[in-house]
C-alpha positions in Angstrom: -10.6 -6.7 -3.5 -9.3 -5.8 -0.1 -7.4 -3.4 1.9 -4.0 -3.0 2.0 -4.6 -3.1 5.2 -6.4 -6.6 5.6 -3.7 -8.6 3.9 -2.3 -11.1 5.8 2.1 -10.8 6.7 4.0 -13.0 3.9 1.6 -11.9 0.8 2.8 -10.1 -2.0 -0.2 -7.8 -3.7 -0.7 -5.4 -6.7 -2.0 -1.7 -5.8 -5.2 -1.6 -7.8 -6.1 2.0 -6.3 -5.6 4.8 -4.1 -8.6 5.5 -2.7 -7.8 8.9 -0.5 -7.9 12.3 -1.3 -5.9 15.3 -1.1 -3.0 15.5 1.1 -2.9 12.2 2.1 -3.7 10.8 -1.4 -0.5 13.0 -3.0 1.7 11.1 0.4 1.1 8.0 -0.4 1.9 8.6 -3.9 5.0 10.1 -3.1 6.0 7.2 -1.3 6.0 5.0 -4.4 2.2 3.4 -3.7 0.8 3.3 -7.2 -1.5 1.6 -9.5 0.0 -1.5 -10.5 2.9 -2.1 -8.0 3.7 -5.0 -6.4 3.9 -5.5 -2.5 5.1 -7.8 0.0 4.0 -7.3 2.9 6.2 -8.0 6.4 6.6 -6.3 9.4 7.0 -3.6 7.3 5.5 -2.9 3.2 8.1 -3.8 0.9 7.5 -1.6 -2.3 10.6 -0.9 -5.2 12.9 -2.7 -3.4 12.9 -0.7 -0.3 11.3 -1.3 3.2 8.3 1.4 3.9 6.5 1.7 7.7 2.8 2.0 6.9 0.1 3.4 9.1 -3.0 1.3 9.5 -4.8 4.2 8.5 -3.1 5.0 5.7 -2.9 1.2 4.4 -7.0 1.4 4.3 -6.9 3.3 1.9 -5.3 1.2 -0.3 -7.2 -1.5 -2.9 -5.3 -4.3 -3.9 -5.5 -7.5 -5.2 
C-alpha cells in the first residue's frame, strides 16, 4: 500500500484507510475521503464526482491501493 500522497498524477485509487486522528481524521472524513472510495488523482483529488484541493500533509495520511 501507499500514500495518497505518493501516487503518481493520472491514477485512480481506492481509500483503504484513514490513518489520522482526531480533528483532522473527522476533516477528511467530512470531505468525502472514506474506506472504499475511488480516486483520481490530477492537479487536484477527484472524489464523488467533485474536484477536492488536498494538502500534502493531509494526503499522507491516507492508505490506498
Amino acid at each position: 500500500m501507499m500514500t495518497l500522497k505518493e501516487v503518481p498524477i493520472g491514477s485512480t485509487v481506492t481509500i483503504k484507510k484513514v490513518c489520522a486522528t482526531g480533528p483532522l481524521k473527522r476533516r477528511i472524513v467530512d470531505m468525502g475521503l472514506t474506506k472504499g472510495t475511488p480516486v483520481t488523482v490530477r492537479r487536484e483529488v477527484t472524489v464523488r464526482s467533485y474536484e477536492l484541493s488536498l494538502r500534502k500533509a493531509d494526503a499522507q495520511n491516507i492508505l490506498v491501493e
